[in-house]
N, CA, C and O atoms as a GROMACS GRO file, in nm:
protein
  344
    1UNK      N    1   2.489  -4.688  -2.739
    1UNK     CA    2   2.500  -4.677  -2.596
    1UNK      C    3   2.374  -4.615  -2.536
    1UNK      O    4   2.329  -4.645  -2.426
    2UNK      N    5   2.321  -4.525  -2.619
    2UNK     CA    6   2.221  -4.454  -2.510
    2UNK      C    7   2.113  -4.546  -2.524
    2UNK      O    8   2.046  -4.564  -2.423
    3UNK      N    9   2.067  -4.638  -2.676
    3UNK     CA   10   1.968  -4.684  -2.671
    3UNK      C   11   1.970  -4.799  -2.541
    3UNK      O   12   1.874  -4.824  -2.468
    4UNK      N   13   2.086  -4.853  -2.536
    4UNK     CA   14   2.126  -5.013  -2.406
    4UNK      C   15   2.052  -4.900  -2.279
    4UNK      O   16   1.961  -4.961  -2.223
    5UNK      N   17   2.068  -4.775  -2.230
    5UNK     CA   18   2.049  -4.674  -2.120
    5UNK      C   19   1.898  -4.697  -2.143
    5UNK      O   20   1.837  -4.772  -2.068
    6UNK      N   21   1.854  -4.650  -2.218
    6UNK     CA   22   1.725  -4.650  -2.228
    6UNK      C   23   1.580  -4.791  -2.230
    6UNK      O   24   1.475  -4.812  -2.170
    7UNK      N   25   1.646  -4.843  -2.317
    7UNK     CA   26   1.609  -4.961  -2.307
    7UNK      C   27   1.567  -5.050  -2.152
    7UNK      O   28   1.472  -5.128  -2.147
    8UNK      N   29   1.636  -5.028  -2.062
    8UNK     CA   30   1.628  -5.112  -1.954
    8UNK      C   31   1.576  -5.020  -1.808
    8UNK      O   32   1.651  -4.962  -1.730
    9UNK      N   33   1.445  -5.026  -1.802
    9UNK     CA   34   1.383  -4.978  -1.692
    9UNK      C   35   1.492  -5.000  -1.542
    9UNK      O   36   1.559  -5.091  -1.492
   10UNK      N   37   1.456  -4.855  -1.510
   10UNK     CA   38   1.556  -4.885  -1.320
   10UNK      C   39   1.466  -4.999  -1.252
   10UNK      O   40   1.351  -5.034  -1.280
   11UNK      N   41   1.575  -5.055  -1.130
   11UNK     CA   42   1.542  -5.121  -1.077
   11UNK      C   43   1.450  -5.058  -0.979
   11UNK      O   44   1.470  -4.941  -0.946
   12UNK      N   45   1.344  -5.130  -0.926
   12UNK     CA   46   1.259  -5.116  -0.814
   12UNK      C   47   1.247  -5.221  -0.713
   12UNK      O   48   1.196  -5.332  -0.732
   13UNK      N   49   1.300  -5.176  -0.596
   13UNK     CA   50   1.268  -5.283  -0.491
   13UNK      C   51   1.141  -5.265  -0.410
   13UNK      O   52   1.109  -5.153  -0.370
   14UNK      N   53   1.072  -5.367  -0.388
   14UNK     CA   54   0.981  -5.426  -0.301
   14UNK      C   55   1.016  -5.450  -0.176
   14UNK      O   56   1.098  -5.540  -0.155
   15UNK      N   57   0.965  -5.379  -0.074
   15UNK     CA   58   0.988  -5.373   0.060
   15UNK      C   59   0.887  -5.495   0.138
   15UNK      O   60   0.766  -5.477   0.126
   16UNK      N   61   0.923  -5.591   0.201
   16UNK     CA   62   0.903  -5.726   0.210
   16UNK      C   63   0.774  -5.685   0.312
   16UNK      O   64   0.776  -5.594   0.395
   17UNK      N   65   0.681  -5.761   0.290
   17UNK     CA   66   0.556  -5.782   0.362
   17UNK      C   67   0.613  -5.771   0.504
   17UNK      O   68   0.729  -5.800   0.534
   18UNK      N   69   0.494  -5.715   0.610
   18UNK     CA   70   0.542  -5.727   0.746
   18UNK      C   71   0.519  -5.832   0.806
   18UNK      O   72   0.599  -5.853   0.897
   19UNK      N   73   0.424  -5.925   0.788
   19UNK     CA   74   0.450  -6.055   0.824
   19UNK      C   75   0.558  -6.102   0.813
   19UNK      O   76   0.586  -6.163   0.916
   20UNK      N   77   0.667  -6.107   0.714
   20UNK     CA   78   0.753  -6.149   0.661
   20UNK      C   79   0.865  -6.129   0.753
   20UNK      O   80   0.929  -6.216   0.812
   21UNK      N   81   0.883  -5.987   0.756
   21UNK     CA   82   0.963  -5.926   0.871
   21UNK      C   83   0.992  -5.960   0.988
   21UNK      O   84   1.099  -5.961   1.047
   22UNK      N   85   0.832  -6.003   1.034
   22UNK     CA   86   0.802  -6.069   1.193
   22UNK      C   87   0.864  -6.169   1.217
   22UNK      O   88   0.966  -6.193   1.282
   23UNK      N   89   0.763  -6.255   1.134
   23UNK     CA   90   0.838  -6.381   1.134
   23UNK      C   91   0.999  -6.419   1.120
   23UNK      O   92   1.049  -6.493   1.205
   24UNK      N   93   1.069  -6.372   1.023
   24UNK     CA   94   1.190  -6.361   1.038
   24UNK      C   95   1.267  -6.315   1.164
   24UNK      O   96   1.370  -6.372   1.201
   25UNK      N   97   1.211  -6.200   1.232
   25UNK     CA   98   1.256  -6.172   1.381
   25UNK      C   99   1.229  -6.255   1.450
   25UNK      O  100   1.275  -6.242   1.564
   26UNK      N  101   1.180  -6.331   1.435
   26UNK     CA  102   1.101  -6.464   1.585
   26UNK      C  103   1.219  -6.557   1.561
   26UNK      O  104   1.299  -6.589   1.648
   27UNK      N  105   1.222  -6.607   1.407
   27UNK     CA  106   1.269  -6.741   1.405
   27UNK      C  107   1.418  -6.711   1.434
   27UNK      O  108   1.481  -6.802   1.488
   28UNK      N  109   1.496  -6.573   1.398
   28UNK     CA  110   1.646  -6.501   1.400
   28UNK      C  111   1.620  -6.537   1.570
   28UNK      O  112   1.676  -6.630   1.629
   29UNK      N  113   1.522  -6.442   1.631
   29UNK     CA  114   1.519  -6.435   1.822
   29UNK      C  115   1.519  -6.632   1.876
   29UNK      O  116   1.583  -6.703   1.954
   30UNK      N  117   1.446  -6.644   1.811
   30UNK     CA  118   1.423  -6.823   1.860
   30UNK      C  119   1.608  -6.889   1.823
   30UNK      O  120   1.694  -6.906   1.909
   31UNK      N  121   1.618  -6.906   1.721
   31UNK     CA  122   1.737  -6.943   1.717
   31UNK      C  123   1.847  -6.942   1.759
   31UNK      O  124   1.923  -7.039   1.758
   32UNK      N  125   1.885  -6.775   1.825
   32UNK     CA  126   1.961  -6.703   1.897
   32UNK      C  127   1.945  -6.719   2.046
   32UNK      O  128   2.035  -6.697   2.127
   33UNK      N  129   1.847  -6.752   2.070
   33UNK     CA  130   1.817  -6.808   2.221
   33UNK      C  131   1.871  -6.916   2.232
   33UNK      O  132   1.946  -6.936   2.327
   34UNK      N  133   1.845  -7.017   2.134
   34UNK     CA  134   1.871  -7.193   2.168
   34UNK      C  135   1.997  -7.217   2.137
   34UNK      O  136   2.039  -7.329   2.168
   35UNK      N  137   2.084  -7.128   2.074
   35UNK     CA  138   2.222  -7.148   2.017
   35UNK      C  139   2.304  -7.039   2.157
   35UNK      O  140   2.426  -7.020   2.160
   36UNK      N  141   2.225  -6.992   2.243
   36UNK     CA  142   2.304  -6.955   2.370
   36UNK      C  143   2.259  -7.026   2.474
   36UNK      O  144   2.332  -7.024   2.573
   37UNK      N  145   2.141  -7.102   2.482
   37UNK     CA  146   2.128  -7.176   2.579
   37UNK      C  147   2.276  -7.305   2.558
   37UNK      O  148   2.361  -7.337   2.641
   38UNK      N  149   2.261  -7.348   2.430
   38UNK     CA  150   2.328  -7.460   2.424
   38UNK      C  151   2.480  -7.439   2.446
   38UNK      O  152   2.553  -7.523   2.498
   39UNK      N  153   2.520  -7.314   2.400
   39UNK     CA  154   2.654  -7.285   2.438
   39UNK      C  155   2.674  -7.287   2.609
   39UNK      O  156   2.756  -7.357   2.669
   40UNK      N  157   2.591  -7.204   2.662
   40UNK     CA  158   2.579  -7.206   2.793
   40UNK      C  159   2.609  -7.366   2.871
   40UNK      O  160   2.695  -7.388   2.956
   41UNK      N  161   2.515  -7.460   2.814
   41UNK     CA  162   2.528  -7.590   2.893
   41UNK      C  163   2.704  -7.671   2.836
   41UNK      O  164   2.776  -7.745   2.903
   42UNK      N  165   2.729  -7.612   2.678
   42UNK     CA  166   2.857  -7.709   2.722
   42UNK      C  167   2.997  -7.630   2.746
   42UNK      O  168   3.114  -7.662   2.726
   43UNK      N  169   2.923  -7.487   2.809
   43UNK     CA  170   3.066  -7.427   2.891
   43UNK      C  171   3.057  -7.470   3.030
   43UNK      O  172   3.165  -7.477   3.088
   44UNK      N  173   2.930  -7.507   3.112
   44UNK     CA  174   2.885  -7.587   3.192
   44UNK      C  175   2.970  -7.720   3.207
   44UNK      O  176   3.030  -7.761   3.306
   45UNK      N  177   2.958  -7.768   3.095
   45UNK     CA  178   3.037  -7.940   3.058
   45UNK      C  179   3.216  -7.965   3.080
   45UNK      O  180   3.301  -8.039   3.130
   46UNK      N  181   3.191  -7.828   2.993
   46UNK     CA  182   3.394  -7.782   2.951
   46UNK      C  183   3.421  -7.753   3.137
   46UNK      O  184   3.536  -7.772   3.176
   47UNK      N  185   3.334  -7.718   3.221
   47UNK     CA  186   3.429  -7.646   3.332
   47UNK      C  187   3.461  -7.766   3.443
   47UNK      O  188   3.378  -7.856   3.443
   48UNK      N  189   3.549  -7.776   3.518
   48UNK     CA  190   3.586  -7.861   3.636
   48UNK      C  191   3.448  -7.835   3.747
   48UNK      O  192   3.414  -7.926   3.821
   49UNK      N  193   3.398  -7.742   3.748
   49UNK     CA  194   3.296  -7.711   3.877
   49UNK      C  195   3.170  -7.728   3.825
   49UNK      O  196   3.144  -7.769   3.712
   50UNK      N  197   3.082  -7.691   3.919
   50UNK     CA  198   2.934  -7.680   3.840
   50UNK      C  199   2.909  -7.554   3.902
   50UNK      O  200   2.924  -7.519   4.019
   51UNK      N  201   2.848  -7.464   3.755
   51UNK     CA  202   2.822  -7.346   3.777
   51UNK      C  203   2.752  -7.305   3.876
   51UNK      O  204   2.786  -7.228   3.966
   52UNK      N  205   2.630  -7.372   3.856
   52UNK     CA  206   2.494  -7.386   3.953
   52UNK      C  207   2.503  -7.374   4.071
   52UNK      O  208   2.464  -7.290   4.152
   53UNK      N  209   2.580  -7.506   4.079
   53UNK     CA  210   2.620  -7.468   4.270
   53UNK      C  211   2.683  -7.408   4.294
   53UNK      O  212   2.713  -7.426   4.412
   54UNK      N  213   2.748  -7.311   4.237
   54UNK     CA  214   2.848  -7.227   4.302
   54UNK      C  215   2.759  -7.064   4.302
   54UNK      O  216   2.743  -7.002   4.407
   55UNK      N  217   2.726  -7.030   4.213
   55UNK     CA  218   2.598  -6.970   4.242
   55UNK      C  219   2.483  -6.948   4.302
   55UNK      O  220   2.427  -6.839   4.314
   56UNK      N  221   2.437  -7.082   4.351
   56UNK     CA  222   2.278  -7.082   4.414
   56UNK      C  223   2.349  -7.128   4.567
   56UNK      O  224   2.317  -7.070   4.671
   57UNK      N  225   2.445  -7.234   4.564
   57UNK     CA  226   2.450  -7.235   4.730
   57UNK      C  227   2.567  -7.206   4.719
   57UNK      O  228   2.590  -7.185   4.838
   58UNK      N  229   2.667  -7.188   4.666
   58UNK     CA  230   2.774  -7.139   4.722
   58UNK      C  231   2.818  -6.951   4.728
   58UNK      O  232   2.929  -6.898   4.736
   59UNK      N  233   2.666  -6.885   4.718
   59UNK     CA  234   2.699  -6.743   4.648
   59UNK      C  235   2.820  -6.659   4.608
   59UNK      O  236   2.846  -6.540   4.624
   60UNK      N  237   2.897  -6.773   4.542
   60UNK     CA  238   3.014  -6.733   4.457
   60UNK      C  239   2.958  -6.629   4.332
   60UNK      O  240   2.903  -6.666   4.228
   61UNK      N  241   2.992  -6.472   4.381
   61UNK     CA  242   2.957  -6.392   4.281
   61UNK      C  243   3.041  -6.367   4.148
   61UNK      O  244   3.007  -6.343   4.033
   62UNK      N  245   3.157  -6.381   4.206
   62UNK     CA  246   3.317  -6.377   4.114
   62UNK      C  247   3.244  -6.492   3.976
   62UNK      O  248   3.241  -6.468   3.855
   63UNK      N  249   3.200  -6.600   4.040
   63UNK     CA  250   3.177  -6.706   3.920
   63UNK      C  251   3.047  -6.661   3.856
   63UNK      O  252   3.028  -6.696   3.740
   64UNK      N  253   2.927  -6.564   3.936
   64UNK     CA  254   2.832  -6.505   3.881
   64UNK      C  255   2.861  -6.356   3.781
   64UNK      O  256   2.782  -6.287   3.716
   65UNK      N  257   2.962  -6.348   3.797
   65UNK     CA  258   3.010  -6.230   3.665
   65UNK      C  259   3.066  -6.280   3.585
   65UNK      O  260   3.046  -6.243   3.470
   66UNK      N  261   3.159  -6.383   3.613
   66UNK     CA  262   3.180  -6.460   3.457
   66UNK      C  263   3.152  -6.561   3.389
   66UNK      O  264   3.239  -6.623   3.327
   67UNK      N  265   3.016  -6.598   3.390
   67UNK     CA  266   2.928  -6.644   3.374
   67UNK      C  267   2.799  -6.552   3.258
   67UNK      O  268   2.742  -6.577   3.152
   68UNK      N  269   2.801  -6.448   3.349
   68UNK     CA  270   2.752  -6.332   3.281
   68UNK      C  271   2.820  -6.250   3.179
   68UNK      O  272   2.755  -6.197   3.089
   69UNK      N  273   2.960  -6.238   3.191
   69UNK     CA  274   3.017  -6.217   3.105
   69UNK      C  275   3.041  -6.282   2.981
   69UNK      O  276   3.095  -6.233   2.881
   70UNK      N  277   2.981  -6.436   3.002
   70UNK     CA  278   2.996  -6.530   2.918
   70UNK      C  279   2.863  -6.531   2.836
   70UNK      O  280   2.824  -6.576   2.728
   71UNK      N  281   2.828  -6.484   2.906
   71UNK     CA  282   2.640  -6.523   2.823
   71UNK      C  283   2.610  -6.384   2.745
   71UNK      O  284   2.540  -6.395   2.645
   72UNK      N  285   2.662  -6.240   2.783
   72UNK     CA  286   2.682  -6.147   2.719
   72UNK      C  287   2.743  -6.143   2.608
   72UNK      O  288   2.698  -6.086   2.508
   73UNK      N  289   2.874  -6.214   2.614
   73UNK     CA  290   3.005  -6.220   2.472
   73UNK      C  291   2.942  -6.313   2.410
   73UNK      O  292   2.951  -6.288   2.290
   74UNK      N  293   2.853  -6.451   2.435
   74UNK     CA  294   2.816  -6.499   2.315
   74UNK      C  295   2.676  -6.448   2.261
   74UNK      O  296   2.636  -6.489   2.152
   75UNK      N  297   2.584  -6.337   2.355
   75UNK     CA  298   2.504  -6.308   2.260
   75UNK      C  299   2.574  -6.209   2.166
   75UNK      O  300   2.528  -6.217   2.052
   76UNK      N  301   2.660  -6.130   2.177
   76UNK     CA  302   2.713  -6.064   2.104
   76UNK      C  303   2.749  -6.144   1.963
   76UNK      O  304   2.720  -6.094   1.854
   77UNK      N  305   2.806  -6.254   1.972
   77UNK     CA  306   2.892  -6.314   1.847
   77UNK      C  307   2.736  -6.401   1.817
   77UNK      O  308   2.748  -6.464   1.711
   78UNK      N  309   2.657  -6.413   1.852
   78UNK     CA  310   2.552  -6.494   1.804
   78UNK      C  311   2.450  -6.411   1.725
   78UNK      O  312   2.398  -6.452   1.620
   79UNK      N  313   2.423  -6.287   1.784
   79UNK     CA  314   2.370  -6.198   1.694
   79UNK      C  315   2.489  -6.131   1.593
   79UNK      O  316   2.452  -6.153   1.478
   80UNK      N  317   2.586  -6.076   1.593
   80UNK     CA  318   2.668  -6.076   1.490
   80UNK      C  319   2.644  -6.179   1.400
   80UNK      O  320   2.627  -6.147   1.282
   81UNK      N  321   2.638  -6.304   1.431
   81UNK     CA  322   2.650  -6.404   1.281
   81UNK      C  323   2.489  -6.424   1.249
   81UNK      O  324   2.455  -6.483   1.147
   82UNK      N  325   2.415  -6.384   1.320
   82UNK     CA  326   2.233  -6.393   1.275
   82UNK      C  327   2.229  -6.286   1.176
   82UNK      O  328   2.165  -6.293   1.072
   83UNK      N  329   2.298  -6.192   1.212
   83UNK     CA  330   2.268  -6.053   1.135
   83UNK      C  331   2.345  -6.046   1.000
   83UNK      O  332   2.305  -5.960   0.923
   84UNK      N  333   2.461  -6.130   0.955
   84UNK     CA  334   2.526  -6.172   0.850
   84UNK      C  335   2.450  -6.252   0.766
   84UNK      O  336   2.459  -6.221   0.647
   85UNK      N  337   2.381  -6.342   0.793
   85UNK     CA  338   2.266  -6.438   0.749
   85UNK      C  339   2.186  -6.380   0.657
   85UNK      O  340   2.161  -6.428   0.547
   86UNK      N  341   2.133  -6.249   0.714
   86UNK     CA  342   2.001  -6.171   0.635
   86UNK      C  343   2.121  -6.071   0.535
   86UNK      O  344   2.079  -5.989   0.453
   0.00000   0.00000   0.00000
């Protein structure tokens, strides 16, 4: 037993280049953008109204908070599952 202990050097981890790092934050940030834009356009699709106009000329704020509320809850669950990934 002690020789199996001895025998096998501890592990050492390597802390990943910072390029590495970066890049991984861009492509996690890039991805996470385009996977809420796209949700965004087909809750757009899913709704009877159009968001847009009810916002820009109809200054319906009620539909401008949940809207916002919508784009908040899916960055939440979009970075939750980016951050499972790594």
């Amino acid at each position: 037993m002690q020789a199996l202990l001895q025998a096998a050097p501890p592990a050492v981890l390597q802390p990943a280049p910072l390029w590495r790092l970066m890049l991984d934050a861009a492509l996690f940030g890039l991805s996470g953008i385009v996977m809420l834009i796209i949700g965004y356009y087909l809750w757009e699709l899913i709704t009877p109204y159009n968001l847009r106009r009810e916002i820009h000329e109809n200054k319906n704020v009620a539909v401008a908070v949940v809207v916002a509320a919508f784009i908040f809850g899916m960055a939440i669950i979009i970075a939750a599952s980016l951050i499972l990934i790594k």
